[in-house]
N, C-alpha and C positions, 0 to 999 in steps of 0.2 A: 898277434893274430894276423894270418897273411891276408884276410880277408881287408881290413881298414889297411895295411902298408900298399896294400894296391890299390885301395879307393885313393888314397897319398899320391901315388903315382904317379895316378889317371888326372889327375887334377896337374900336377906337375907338367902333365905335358898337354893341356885344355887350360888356358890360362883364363879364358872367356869364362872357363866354367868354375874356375877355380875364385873368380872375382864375384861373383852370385854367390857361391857357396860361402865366402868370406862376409858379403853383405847381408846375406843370412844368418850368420853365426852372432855378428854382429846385433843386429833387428832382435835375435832371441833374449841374447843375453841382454839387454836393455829392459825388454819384456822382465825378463825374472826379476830387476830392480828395481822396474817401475809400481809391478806388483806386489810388490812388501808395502807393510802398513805403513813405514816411516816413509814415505812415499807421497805422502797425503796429510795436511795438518790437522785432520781430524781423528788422524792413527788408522784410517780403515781399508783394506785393501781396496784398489781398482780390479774389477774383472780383469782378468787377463786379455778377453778379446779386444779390451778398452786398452790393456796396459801395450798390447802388440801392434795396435793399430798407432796409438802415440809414437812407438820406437820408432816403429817405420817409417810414420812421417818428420822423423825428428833425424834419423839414418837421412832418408832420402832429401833432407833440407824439404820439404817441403810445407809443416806450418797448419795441416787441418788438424782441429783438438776434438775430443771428442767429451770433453770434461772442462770447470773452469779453468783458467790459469790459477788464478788466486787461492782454488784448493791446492795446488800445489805445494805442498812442504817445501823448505829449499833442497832439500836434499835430493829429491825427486826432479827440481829444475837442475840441481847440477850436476845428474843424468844425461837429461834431457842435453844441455848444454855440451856436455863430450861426447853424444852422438850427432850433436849439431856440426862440431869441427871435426870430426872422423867423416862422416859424409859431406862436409864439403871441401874438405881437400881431395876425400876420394879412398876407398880405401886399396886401391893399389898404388897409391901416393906412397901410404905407410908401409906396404909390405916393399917398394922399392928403398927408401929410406932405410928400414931394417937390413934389408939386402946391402948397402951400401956400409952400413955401420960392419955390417957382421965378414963384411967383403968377401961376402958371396956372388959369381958372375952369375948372370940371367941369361938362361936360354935363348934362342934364336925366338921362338916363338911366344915365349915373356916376353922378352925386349920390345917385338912388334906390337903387341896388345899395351903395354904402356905407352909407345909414340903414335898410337892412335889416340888413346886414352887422353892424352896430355897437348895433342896436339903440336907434337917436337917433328922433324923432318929428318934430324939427321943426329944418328945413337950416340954420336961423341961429345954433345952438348947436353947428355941427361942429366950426368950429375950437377953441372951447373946451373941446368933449368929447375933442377928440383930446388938447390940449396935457394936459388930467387925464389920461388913457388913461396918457399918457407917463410923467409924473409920477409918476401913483402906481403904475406898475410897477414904475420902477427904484429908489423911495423903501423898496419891501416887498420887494424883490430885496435892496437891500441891508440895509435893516436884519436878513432872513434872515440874508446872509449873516454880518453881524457877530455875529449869535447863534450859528449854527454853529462860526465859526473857531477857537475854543476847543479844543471835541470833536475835532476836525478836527489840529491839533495835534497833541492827547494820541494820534491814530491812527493819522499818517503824518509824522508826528516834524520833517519836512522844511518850512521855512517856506514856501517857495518851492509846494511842492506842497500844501501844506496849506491856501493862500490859493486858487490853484487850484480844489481842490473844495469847497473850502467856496463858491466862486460858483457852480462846478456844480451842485453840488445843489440853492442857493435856487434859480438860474434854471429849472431843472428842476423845482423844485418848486411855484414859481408859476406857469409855462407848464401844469403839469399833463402831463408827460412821462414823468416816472417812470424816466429814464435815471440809471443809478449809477455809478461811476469801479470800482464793487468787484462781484467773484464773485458773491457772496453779498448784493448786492445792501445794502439796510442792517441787515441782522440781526445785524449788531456792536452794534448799536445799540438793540436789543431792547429791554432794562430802562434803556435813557436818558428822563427822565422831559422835561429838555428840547432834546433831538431830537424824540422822538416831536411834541410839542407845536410847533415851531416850524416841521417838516416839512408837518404835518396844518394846522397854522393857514396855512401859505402855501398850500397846495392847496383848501382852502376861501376864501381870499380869491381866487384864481386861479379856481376852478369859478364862483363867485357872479355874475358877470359885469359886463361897463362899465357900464348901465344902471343896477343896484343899485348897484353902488357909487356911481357919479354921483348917485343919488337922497338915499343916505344921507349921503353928504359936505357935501352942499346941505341938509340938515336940521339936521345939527351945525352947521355956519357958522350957521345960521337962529337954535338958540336959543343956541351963544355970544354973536351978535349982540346979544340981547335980543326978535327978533321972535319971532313965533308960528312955532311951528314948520313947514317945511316939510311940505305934507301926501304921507305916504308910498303911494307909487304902489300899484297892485292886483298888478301885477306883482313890485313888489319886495317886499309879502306874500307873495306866492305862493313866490318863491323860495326866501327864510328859511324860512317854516314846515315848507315841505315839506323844505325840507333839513334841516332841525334835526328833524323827524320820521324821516328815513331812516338820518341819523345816528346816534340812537336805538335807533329796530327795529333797524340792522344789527348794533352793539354790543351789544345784548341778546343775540340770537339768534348770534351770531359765539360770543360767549362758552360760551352754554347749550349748542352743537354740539362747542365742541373742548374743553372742560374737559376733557374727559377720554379727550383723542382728541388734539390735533395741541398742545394747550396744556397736557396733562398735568405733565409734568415738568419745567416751569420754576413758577417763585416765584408764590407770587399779583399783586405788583407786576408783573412779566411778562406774568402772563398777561391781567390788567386794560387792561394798554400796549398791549399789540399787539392786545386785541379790538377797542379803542376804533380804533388804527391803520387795522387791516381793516373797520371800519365807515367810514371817509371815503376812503380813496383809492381804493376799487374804483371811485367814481365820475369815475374816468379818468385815475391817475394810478398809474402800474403799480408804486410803490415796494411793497414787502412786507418785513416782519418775520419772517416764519415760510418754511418752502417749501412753498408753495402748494401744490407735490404731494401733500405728504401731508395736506392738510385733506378731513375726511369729504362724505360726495357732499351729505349737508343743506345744509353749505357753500360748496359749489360752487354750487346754486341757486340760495342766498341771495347770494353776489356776482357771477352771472349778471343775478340782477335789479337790481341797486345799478347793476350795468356797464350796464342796456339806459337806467336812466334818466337818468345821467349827473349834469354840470352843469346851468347854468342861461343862459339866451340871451343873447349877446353875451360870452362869458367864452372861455375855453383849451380849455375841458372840453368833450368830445364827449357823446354819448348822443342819445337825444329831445330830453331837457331836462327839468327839473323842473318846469317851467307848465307841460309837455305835458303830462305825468303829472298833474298836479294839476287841469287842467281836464277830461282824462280821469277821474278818479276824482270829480268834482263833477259830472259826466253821466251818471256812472252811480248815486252816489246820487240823481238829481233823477231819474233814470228808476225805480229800485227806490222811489220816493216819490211816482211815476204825475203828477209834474208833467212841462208841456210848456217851462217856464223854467227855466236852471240860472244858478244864483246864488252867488257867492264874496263875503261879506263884505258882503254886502247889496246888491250888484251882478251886473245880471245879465250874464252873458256871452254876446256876439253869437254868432249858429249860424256864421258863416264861420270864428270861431274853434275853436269845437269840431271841424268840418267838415278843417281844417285840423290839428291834433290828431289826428284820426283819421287821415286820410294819413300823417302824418309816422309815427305808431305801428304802421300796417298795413306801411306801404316798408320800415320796420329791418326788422322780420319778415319778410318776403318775401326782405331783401339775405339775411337771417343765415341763413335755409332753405337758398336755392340755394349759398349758401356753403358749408353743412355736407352737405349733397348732392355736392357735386364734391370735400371732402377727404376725408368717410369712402368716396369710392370710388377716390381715392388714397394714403389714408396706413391704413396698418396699427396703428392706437391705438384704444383704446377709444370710443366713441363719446361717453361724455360729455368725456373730453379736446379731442377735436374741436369740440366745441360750444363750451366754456368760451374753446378759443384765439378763435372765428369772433367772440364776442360781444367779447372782448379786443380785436381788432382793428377791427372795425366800431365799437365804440363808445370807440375812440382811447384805450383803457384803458395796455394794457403787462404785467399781471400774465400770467404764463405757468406752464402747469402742464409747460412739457419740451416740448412738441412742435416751435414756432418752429426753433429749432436743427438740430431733423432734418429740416424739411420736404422734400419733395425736388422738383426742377424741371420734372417733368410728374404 
């Protein structure tokens, strides 16, 4: 039919478009397996608009349910589960991968949509950034995993099933998805000193993204080697700091809000665990310790803002990004400091980058506005819950305060 060998084409040479149309193909067919009865361990099908809505946010790493986990058959989680690590490597990760296997060359206009995509600078390092890419996923997937399996044991007795999630959760957990096999998400796990740690350490290697980690890998080889060390990129400054400052503030302020509010009556080891918890996964990875519903409206702010700024570019994790933020807040001191140069680490940063930053910061605002405009004059909930789910979703978080479940279909 010439009619689909041209839609082929057209896509062939729209590589933006041809990446949608991929994550789409993708999102459906998830849909059609999530929809079969085996699906469900009570044999019954999920609606479809339930079964499309899970794909996508299991596609997009993103983690809102719209059903329990535990109805879940396994069969239907180990769905869920390879649309978790197809959307978080990406899915033009895999079509370059297959490209490479099948040694086929990528266009001029592929090639640039991937070294945006992946955050690479220069084309002749692709195949080696991808074969790392690889690598060190399935290397911190599984080492997660084997930390996990333990706990995982002691909580679902069953070997068989306890190997099971124990891979769901790393894979989950470094994708930055924040999908749980359990109700209650992992608040069994509360006062676990290493869950909480192994969970949050794979969500922060998972948010940091290919770039940084590619940079810092190339520096430790640098001085095991005995050379001088690899010199560390402006960007992969940017990323650390600011992450290891958000991680900070939010752990500060997470704690000082619910001491005596939503953390009162657990242990101080408790309540230290899950502040620290709630300061790294709100930035896109919807695992939670406590139920979100009852944390005070302070704290709903403060992980609204964690949610809008996310990860860091080229990583699992949604948001801005943390160089957004960072070069936004380094524009705006160089503006409150009435300079016309704004400068990070003694370099100055180009206006097309700031220029770009601004966009990107104004567009979430804009999506998450008209967002929260169309459900508070659909759904009957409080308004700040409406906001907190918009920013959950837009910025591929997962954390939910109730409403996902109820939403309803106009």
């Amino acid at each position: 039919m010439p009619g689909i060998g041209e839609f082929f084409r057209e896509l062939g040479r729209r590589p933006g478009l041809a990446i949608s149309a991929s994550f789409l193909v993708v999102i459906f067919i998830g849909a059609g397996f999530l929809s079969l009865p085996q699906a469900t361990v009570a044999r019954e099908r999920i609606p479809f608009i339930d079964a499309l809505f899970m794909s996508t946010s299991a596609t997009c790493v993103t983690g809102l349910v719209v059903t329990d986990p535990e109805s879940i058959s396994r069969y239907g989680q180990t769905v869920i589960l390879l649309l978790i690590q197809a959307g978080g490597l990406g899915i033009m990760t895999w079509a370059v991968l297959f490209s490479v296997i099948l040694r086929r060359r990528l266009g001029i206009a592929q090639q640039a949509v991937v070294l945006e995509s992946l955050g690479i600078e220069h084309p002749g390092i692709l195949k080696k950034t991808l074969i790392f890419m690889l690598v060190f996923t399935f290397v911190v997937e599984a080492i997660g995993f084997l930390v996990i399996l333990p706990h995982m044991l002691q909580k679902v007795g069953n070997t068989g099933d306890a190997l099971f999630v124990s891979s769901f959760h790393a894979v989950s957990a470094f994708c930055n998805a924040g999908f749980s096999t359990f109700n209650d998400n992992l608040q069994g796990f509360r006062g676990s000193i290493l869950i909480t740690m192994t969970i949050t350490s794979l969500v922060i290697l998972g948010g940091l993204g290919l770039p940084v980690s590619f940079n810092l890998w190339h520096g430790f080889i640098s001085l095991l080697q005995g050379r001088a060390g690899r010199k560390i990129a402006l960007h992969t400054q940017l990323a650390l700091i600011t992450s290891a400052a958000l991680i900070g503030l939010g752990f500060g302020l997470f704690y000082l809000f619910e001491r005596d509010h939503s953390l009162k009556d657990l242990p101080i080891q408790e309540q230290i665990l899950a502040s620290y918890f709630h300061s790294v996964v709100p930035r896109t990875a919807g695992f939670s310790t406590i139920d979100i519903a009852t944390i005070s409206e302070p704290s709903f702010i403060l992980l609204m803002f964690l949610m809008f700024i996310g990860g860091s570019p080229g990583s699992t994790a949604g948001g801005i990004k943390t160089t957004t933020f960072a070069v936004l807040m380094a524009t705006l001191y160089a503006f409150c400091r009435g300079s016309d140069e704004v400068e990070c680490f003694g370099r100055t940063i180009a206006k097309v980058v700031i220029q770009k930053a601004l966009t990107i910061a104004l567009l979430g605002m804009l999506v998450v506005l008209v967002a929260c405009l169309i459900l508070s004059s659909t759904e009957r909930v409080p308004l700040e819950v409406v906001v907190f789910e918009v920013f959950s979703a837009f910025d591929t978080v997962g954390l939910s305060a109730g409403l996902t479940p109820g939403l309803s279909l106009t």
